[in-house]
C-alpha positions as CSV (number, residue, x, y, z in Angstrom):
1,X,11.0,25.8,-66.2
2,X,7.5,25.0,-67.5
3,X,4.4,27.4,-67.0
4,X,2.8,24.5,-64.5
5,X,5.9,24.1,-62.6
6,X,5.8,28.5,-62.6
7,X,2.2,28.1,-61.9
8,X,3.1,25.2,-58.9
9,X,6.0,27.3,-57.1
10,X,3.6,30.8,-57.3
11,X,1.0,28.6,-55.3
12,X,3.7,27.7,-52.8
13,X,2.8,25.9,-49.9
14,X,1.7,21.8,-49.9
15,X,2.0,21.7,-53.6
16,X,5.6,22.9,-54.0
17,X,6.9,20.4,-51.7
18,X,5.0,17.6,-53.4
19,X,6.2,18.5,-56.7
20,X,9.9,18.5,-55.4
21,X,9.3,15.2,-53.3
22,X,8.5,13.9,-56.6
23,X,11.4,15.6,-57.9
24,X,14.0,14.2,-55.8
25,X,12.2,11.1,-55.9
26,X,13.2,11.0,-59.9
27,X,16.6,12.5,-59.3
28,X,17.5,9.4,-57.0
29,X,16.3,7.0,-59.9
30,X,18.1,9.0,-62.2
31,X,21.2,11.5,-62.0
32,X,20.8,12.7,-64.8
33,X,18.9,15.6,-63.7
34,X,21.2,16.3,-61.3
35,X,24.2,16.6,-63.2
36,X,22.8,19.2,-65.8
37,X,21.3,21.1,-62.3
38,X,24.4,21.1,-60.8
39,X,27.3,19.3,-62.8
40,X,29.8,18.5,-59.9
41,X,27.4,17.4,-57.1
42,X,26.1,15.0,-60.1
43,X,29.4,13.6,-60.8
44,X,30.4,13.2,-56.9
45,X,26.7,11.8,-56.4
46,X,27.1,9.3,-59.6
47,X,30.3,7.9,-57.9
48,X,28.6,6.9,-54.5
49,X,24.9,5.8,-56.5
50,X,24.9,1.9,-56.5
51,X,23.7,-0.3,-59.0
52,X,21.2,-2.6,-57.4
53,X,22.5,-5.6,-59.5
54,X,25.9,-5.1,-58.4
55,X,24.8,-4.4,-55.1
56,X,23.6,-8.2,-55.1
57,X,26.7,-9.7,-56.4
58,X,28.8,-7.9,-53.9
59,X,26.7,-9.2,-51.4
60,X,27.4,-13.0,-52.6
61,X,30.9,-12.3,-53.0
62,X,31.2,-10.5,-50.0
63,X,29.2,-13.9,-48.4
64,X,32.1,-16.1,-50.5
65,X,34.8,-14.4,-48.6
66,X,33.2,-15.0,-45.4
67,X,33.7,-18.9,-45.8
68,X,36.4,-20.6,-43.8
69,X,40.2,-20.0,-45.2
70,X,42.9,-21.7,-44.4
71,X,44.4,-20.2,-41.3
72,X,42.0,-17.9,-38.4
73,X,41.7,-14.1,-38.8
74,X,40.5,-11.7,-36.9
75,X,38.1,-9.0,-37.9
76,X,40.4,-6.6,-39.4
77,X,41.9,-9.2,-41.9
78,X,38.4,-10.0,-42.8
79,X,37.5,-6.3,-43.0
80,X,39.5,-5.5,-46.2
81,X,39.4,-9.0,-47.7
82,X,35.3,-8.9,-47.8
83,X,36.3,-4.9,-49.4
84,X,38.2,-6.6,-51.6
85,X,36.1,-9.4,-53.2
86,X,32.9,-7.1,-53.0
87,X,34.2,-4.4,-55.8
88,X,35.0,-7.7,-57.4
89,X,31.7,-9.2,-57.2
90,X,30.4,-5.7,-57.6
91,X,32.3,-5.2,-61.0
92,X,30.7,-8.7,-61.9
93,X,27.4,-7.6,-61.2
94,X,27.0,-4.6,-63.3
95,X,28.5,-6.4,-66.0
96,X,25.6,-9.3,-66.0
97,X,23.1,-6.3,-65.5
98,X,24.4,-4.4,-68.2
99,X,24.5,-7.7,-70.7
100,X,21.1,-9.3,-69.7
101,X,19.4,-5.2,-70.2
102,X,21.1,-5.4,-72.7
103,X,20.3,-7.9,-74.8
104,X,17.2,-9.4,-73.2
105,X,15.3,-6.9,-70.9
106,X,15.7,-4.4,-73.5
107,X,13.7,-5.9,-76.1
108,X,10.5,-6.9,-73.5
109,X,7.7,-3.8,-74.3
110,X,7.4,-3.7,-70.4
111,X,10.7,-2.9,-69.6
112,X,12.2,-0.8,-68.3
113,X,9.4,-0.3,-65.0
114,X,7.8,2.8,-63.2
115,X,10.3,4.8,-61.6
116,X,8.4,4.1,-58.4
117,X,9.2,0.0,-59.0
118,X,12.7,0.8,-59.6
119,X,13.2,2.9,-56.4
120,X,11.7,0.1,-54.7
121,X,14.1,-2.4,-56.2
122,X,16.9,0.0,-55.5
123,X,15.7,0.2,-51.4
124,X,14.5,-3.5,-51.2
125,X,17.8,-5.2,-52.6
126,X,20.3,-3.7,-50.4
127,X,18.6,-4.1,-47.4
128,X,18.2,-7.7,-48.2
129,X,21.8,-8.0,-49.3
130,X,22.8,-6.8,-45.4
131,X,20.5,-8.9,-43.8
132,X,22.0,-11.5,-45.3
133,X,25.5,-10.3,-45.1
134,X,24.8,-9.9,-40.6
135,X,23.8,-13.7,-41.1
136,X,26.8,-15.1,-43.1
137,X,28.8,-13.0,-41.3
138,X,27.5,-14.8,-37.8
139,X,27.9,-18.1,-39.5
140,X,31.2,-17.0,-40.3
141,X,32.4,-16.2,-36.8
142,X,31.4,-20.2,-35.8
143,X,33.8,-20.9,-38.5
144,X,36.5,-18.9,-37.7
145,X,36.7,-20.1,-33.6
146,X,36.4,-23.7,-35.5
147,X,39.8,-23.2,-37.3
148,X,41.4,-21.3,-34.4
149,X,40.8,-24.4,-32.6
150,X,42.5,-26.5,-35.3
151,X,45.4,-24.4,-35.6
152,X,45.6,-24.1,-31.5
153,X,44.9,-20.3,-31.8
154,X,43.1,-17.6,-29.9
155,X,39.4,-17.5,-31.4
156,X,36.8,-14.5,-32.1
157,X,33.7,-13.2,-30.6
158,X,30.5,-12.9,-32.9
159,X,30.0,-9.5,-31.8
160,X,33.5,-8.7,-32.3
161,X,33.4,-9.9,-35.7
162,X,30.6,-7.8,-37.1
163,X,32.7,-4.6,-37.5
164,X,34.2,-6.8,-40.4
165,X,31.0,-5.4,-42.2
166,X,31.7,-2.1,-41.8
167,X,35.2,-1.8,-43.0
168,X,34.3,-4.1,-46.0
169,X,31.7,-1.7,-47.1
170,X,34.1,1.1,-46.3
171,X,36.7,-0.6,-48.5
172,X,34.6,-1.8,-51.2
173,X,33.2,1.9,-51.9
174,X,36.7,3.3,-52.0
175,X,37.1,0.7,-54.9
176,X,34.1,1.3,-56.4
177,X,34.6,4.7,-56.6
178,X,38.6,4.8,-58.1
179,X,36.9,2.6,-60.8
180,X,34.3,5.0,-61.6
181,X,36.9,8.5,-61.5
182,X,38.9,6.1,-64.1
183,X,35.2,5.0,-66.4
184,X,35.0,9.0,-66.0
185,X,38.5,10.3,-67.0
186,X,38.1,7.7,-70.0
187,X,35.1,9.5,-71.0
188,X,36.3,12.9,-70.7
189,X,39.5,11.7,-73.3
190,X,37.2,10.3,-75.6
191,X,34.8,13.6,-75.1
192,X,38.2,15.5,-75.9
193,X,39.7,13.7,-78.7
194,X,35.9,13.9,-80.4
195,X,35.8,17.9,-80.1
196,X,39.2,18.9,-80.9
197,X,41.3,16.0,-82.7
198,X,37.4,15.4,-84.6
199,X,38.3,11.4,-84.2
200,X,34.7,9.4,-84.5
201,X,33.1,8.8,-81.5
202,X,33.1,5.4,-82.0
203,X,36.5,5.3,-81.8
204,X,37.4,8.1,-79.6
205,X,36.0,5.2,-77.1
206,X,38.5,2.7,-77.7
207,X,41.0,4.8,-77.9
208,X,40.1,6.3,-75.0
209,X,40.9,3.0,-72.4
210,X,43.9,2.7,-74.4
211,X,45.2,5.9,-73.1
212,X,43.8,5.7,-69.6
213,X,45.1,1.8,-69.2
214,X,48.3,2.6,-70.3
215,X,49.0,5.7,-68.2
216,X,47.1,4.1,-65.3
217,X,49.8,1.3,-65.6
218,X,52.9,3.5,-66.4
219,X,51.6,5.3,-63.0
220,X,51.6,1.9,-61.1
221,X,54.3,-0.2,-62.4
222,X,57.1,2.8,-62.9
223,X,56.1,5.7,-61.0
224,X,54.1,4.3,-57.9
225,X,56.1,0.8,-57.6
226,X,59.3,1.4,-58.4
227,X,59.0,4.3,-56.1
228,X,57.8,2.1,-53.2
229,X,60.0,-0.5,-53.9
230,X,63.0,1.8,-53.5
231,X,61.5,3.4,-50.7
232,X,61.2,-0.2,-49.4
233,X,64.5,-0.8,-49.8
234,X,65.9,2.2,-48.3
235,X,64.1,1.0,-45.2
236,X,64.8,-2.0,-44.9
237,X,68.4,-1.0,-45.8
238,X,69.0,0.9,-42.5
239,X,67.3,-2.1,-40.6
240,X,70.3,-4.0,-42.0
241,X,72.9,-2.2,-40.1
242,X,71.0,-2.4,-36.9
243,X,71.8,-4.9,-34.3
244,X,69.3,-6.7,-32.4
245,X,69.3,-6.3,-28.7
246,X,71.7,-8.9,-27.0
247,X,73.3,-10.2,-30.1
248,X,77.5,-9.4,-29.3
249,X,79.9,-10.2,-31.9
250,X,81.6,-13.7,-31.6
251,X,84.6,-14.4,-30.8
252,X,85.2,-18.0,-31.6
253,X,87.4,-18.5,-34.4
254,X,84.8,-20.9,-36.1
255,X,82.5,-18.2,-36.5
256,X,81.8,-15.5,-39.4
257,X,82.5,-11.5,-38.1
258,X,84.6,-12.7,-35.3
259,X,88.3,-10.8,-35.2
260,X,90.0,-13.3,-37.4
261,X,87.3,-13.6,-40.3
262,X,87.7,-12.6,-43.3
263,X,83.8,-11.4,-43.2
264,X,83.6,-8.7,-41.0
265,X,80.9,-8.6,-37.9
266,X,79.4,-4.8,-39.7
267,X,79.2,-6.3,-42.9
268,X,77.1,-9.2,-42.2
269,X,74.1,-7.2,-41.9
270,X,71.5,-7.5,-39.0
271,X,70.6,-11.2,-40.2
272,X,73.8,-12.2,-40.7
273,X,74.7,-10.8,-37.3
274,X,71.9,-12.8,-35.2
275,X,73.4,-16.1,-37.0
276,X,76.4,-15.9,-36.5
277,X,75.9,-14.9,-32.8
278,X,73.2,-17.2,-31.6
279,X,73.4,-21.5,-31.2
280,X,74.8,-23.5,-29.0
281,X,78.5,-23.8,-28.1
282,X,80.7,-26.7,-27.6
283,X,80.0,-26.5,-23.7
284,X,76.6,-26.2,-24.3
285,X,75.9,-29.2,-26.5
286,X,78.8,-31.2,-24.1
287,X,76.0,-30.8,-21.5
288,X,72.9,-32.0,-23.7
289,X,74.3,-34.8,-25.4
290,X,76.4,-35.7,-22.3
291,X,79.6,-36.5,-24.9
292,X,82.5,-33.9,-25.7
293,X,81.0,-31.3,-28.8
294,X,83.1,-29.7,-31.1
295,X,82.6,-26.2,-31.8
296,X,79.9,-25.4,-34.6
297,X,81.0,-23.7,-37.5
298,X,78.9,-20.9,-38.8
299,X,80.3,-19.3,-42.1
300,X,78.2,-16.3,-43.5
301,X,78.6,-13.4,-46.1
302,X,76.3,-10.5,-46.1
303,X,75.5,-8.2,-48.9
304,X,78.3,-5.4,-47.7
305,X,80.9,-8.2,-47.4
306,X,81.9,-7.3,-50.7
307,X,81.5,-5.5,-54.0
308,X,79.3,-8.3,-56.2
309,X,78.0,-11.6,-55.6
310,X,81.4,-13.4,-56.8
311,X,83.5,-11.6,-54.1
312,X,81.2,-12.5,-51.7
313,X,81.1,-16.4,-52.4
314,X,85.1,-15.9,-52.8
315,X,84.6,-15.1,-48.9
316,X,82.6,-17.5,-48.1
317,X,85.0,-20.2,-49.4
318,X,88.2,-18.5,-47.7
319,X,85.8,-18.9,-44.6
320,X,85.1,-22.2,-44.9
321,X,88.7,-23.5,-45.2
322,X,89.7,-20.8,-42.5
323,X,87.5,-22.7,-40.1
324,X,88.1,-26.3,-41.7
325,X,84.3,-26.8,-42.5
326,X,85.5,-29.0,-45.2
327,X,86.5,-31.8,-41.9
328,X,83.6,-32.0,-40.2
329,X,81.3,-34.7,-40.6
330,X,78.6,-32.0,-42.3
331,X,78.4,-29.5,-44.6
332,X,74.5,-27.5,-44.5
333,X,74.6,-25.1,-47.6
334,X,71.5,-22.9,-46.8
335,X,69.8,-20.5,-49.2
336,X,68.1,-18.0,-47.7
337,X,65.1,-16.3,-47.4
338,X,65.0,-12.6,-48.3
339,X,67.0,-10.4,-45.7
340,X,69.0,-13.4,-45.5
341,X,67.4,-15.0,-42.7
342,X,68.0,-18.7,-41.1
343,X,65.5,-20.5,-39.4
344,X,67.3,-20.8,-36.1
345,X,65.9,-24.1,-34.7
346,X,66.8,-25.7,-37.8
347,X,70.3,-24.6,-37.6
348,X,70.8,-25.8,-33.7
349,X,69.2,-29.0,-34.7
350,X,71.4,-30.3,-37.3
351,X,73.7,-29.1,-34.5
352,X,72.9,-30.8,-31.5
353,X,72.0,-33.8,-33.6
354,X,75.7,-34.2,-35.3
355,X,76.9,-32.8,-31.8
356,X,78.8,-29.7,-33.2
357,X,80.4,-32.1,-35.8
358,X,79.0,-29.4,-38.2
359,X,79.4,-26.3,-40.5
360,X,76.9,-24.2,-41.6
361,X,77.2,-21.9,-44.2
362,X,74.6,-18.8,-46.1
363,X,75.0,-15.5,-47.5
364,X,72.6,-12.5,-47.7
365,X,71.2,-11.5,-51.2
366,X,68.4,-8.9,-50.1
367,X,67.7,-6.2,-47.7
368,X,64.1,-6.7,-48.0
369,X,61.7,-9.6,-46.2
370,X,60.9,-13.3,-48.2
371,X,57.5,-11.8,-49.0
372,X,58.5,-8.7,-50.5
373,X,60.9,-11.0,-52.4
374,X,58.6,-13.5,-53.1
375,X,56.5,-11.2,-54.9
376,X,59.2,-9.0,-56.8
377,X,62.7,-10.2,-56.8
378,X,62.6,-14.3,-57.0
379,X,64.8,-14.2,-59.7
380,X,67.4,-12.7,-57.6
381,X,67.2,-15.4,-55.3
382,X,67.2,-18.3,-57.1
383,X,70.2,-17.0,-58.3
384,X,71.6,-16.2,-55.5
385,X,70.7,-20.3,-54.3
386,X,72.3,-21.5,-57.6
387,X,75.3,-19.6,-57.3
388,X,76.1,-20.2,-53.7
389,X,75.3,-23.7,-54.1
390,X,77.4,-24.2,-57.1
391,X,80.6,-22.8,-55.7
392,X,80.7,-24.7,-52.2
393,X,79.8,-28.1,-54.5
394,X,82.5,-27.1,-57.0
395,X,85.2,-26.6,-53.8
396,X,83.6,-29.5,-51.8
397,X,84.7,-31.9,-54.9
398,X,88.4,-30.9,-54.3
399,X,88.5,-32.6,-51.3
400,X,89.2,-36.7,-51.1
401,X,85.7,-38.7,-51.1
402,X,86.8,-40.8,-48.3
403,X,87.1,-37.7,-45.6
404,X,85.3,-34.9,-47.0
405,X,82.3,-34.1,-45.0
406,X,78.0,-35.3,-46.2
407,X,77.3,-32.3,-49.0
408,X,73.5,-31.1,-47.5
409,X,70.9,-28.4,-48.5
410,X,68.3,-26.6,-46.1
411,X,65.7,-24.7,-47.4
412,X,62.5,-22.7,-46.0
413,X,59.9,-20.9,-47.8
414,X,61.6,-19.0,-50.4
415,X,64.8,-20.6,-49.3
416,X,63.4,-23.7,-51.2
417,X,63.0,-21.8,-54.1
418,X,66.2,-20.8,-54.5
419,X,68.1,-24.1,-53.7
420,X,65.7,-26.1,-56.3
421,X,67.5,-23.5,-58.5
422,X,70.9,-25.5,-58.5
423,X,70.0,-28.4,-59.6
424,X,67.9,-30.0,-62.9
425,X,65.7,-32.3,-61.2
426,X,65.6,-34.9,-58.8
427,X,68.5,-37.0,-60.7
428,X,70.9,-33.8,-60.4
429,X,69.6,-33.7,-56.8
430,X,71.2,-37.4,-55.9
431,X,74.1,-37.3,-58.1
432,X,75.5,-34.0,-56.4
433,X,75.0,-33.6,-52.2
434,X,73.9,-36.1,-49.6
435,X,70.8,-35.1,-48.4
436,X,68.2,-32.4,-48.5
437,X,65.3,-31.1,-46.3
438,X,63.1,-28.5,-47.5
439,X,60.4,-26.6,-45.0
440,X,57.3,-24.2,-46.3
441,X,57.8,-24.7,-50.2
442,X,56.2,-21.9,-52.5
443,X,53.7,-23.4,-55.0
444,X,55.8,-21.6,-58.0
445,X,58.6,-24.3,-57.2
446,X,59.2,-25.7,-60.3
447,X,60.5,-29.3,-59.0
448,X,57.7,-29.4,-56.1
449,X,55.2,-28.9,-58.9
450,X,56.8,-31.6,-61.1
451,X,57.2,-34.0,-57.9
452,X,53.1,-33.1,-56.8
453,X,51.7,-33.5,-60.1
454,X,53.2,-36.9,-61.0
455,X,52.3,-38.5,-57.7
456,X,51.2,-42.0,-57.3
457,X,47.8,-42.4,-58.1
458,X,45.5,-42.5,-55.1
459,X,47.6,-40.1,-52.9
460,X,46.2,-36.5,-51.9
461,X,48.0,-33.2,-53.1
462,X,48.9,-31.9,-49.6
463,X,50.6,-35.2,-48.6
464,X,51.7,-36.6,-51.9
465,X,53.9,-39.9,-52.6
466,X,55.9,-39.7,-54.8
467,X,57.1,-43.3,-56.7
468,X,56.3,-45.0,-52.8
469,X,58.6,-42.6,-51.1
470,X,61.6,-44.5,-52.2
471,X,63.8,-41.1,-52.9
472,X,62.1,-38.3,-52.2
473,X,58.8,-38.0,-49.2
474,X,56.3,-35.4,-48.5
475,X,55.0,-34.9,-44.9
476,X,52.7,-33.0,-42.7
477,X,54.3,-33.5,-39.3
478,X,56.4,-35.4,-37.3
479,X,54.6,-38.6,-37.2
480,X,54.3,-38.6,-41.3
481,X,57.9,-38.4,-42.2
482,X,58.2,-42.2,-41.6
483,X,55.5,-42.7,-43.7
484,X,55.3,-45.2,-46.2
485,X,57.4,-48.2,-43.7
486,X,59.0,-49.0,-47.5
487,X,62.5,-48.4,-47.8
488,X,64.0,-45.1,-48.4
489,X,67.2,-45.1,-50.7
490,X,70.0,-42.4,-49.3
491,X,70.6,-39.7,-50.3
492,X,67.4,-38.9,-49.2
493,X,65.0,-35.4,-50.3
494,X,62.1,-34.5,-47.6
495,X,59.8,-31.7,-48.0
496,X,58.0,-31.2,-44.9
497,X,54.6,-28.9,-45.6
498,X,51.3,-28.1,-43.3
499,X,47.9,-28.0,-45.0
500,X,47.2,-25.3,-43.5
501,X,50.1,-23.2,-45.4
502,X,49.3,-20.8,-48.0
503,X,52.7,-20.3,-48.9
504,X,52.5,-23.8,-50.3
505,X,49.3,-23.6,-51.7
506,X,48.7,-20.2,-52.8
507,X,48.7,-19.8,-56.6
508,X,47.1,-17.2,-59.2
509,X,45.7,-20.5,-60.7
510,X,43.3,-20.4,-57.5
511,X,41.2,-17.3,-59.5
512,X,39.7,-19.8,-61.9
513,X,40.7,-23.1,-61.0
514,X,39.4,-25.3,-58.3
515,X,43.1,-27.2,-56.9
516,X,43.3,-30.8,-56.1
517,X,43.6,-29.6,-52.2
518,X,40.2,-28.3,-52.3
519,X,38.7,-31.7,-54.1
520,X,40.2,-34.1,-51.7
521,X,39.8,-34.7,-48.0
522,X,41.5,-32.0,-46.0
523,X,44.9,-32.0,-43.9
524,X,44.6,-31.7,-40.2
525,X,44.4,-28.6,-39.7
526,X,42.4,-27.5,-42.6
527,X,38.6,-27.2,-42.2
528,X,36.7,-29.7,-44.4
529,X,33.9,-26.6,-44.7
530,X,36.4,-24.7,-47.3
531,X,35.2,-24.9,-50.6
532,X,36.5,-23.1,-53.8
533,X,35.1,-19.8,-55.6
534,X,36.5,-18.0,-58.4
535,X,38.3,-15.0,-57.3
536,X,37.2,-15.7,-53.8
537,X,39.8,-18.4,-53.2
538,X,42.8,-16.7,-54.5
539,X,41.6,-13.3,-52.6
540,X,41.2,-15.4,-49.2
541,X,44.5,-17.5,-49.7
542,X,46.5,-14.5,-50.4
543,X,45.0,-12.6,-47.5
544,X,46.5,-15.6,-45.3
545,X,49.8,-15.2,-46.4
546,X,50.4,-12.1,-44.5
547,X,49.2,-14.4,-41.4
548,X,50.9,-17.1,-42.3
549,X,53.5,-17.0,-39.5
550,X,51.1,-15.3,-37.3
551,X,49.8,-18.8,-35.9
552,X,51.4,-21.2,-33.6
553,X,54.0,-23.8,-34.2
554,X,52.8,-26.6,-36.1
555,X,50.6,-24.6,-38.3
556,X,50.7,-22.4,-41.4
557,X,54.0,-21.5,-42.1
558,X,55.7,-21.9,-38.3
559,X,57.0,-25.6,-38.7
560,X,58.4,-25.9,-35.1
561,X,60.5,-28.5,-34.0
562,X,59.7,-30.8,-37.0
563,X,62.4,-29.4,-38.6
564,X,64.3,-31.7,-36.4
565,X,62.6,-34.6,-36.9
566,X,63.3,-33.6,-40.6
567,X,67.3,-33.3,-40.3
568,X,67.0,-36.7,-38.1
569,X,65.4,-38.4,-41.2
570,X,67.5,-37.3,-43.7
571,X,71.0,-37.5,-42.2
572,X,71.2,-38.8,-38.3
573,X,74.1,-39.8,-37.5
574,X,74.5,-43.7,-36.8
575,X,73.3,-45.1,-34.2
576,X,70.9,-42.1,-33.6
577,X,67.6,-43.5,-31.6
578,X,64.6,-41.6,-30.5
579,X,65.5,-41.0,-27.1
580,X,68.2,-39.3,-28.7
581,X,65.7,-37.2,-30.8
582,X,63.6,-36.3,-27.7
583,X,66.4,-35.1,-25.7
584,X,67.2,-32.7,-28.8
585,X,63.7,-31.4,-28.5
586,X,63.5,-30.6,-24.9
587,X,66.8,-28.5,-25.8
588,X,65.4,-26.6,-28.3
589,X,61.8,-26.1,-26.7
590,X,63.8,-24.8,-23.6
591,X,65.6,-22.0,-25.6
592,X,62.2,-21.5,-27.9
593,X,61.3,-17.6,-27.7
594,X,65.0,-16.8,-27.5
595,X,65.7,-16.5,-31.5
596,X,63.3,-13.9,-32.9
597,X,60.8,-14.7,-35.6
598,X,61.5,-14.2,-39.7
599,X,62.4,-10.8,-40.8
């Protein structure tokens, strides 16, 4: 302590408190103070103090995220997305401050200002910043009861939608401040390797991140991942030999777990169980149709059927010439998605439509949901599509062309992932089954992409055309599927996708590249105010694939009913009319709510 500042505290009174107004006043400019004072209230002051730069790029990010998506969320979704993209922008921020101090401001003679302007920049900018964060957030709330229109979904309050702010800043600092104990431990490696290894501190640095990067990922990837991925799949492992309320085990012989199959009903797994349970029966499609229905066959394998995945498919063929799939008039292979789930209403649609004339057949090759899946284990299931595939193909050809029944694939979301896996393109596609319909595709599919990206000129990327539809269509709903009027060759391929789906259109390409989508005019249910920002986009799509089902049918990734307008396209039966297809609809709407959602 200095003889004024002895001098100053002896006189007490006014004075003192001045001199540590003025104090503080510097301390809050600067930490450094501070942290020689008292070392640890400087460190956990350093990781709450703000960067006023960064505060104004959070702000604009944070502003980004607010701007429409592609499917309605509520506050909460919005809450950790705005986080999200805020540390982003935040991280952005300091790093423009940083370079243009740097190597601009730094060289100017008047730079850097009083402490007094600085305090008044640092006070000044984020007030401005939540002003204008209240605004676009009240802007934003307009938007969202916009696209909850579009997407016939229940919209949000402008009041209600404020508390987004909160959380965001909530998350955003919790960011903020992981990054800042990580910039900290790299400094105290680098401080350590200097003192007692005596490496240079201008490498020590380097060397420093290295270290902290790699045990920061070793921590993620094998400790904390794999960890929660097993944990995951412990869970969802016990879910698999639950039941769900009402299901009962068949006793049809044409069914999969009933007494005579060679798949037994506790090895099918809770997905395989609902399956093989639910539908229509003969009588059942007898009344609907008003003609005598055969029995449908339902074949299915679940990941306890047997030992490894060749056992299993040995099962399901023994299953399918137990029930005589191989004379019915169809044959549906379906790859599923994750836990081995099928959508319901498109398995009772091919149904009703061929009148029971059918067979049916999947297998389980997960315990854990299509998302999870999506994310870590698509290998697995395209895999699983090719192999499944492959075999029922490979026994199909043993029986004579002349009786043996249409070959056709069903795939949704992931699903279609894994039954593009069987084939080698679109020529493999014709030359091996009869018809194909595929609901929800993934942007990662490697034949969608191939099909999107050569479209005819002139045609938008969320309802492509693809050499004028004569092999293969893209369509949006119902109404599209018939579109171009041109003729369409058998065997026919449809893939059926909403603009409004992020599981078609999400993509890591969406960080720093502006799609096609987002060029062109917008789907119907997609607002035309979306527009594309770097890391915005990707953050705000990806946030809306937890949602995706979370809308109603006919939007994002709940296709409805037009899966049957789908199966009627690709392989009605003759003579099929749209009375027909009506009166197939009125029997599936009246059982809607019956089936249960994805798992």
């Amino acid at each position: 302590m200095t003889g004024g500042e002895v001098g100053t505290k002896q006189a007490g009174g006014a004075v003192g408190t001045k001199h540590e107004q003025s104090s503080w006043v510097e301390v809050l400019a600067s930490p450094e103070e501070l942290r020689e004072r008292h070392p640890f209230v400087g460190w956990a002051w350093g990781l709450l103090r703000l960067d006023y730069t960064g505060i104004a790029f959070a702000a604009l990010f944070f502003c980004w995220s607010l701007t429409p998506s592609l499917l309605p969320r509520d506050w909460l979704y919005q809450g950790l997305i705005g986080g999200i993209t805020a540390a982003i922008g935040y991280g952005v921020g300091t790093a423009v401050g940083w370079a243009v101090n740097r190597l601009l401001l730094a060289r100017l003679p008047w730079w850097p200002p009083p402490t007094k302007v600085q305090l008044a920049l640092k006070i000044a900018v984020p007030i401005l910043s939540l002003l204008v964060s209240i605004g676009m957030l009240i802007a934003s709330a307009a938007w969202q009861r916009e696209l909850a229109a579009l997407t016939d979904a229940e919209g949000t309050t402008t009041t209600g939608y404020l508390r987004t702010l909160l959380l965001s800043m909530l998350v955003a600092a919790l960011l903020i401040s992981l990054w800042r104990v990580l910039r900290d431990l790299v400094r105290l490696v680098a401080r350590y390797l200097n003192r007692w290894l005596k490496v240079p501190r201008s490498a020590a640095a380097p060397i420093g991140v290295v270290l902290v990067a790699f045990l920061s990922y070793t921590m993620v990837t094998d400790v904390l991942f794999d960890a929660a991925y097993a944990a995951i799949n412990s869970a969802f492992s016990l879910q698999n030999n639950t039941t769900r309320e009402g299901v009962e085990q068949p006793t049809a012989l044409e069914r999969s777990g009933s007494p005579d199959s060679y798949a037994s009903w506790e090895s099918l797994g809770f997905e395989g169980r609902n399956f093989v349970s639910r539908g229509m029966h003969a009588d059942e499609l007898t009344a609907v149709n008003g003609k005598q229905a055969l029995e449908p066959i339902r074949v299915y394998a679940g990941l306890e059927t047997a030992a490894d995945t060749d056992a299993r498919l040995d099962v399901v063929i023994a299953e399918l010439e137990r029930t005589g799939a191989f004379h019915r008039s169809v044959l549906v292979v379906i790859p599923t998605t994750g836990t081995g789930w099928v959508n319901p209403t498109a398995a009772e649609a091919i149904e009703l439509v061929h009148n029971g004339d059918s067979a049916l057949v999947a297998n389980q090759y997960s315990y854990l949901p299509s998302w999870i899946s999506f994310l870590a284990d698509r290998n697995k299931a395209a895999e699983a599509g090719r192999a499944l595939i492959g075999r029922v193909h490979e026994r199909w050809l043993r029986e004579p062309a002349e009786t043996r029944p249409k070959l056709l694939i069903y795939g949704e979301s992931l699903g279609t992932q894994a039954g593009e896996a069987a084939f080698d393109g679109l020529a493999d596609i014709r030359e091996t089954v009869d018809g194909v319909l595929w609901v929800g595709p993934p942007n990662s599919n490697t034949l969608w992409s191939q099909l999107e990206a050569r479209r005819d000129p002139g045609t938008r990327q969320v309802e492509p055309m693809y050499s004028d539809g004569l092999v293969v269509r893209f369509a949006n709903d119902a109404a599209s599927i018939g579109s171009p009027a041109s003729p369409w060759m058998k065997p026919r391929v449809l893939y059926i996708q909403h603009p409004s789906d992020p599981v078609v259109w999400w993509s890591p390409d969406l960080i720093f590249n502006r799609p096609d989508w987002l060029s062109e005019a917008p789907g119907d249910d997609r607002l035309p105010d979306m527009r594309w920002f770097p890391f915005v986009t990707f953050w705000q799509v990806a946030a809306d694939l937890a949602n995706a089902a979370g809308v109603p049918d006919g939007h994002g990734h709940n296709y409805g009913t037009t899966v049957l307008d789908g199966w009627v396209a690709v392989a009605a039966p003759d003579g099929w009319t749209a009375d027909d297809t009506e009166r197939v609809r009125a029997a599936i709407d009246a059982r809607a709510g019956t089936q249960g959602p994805e798992k």
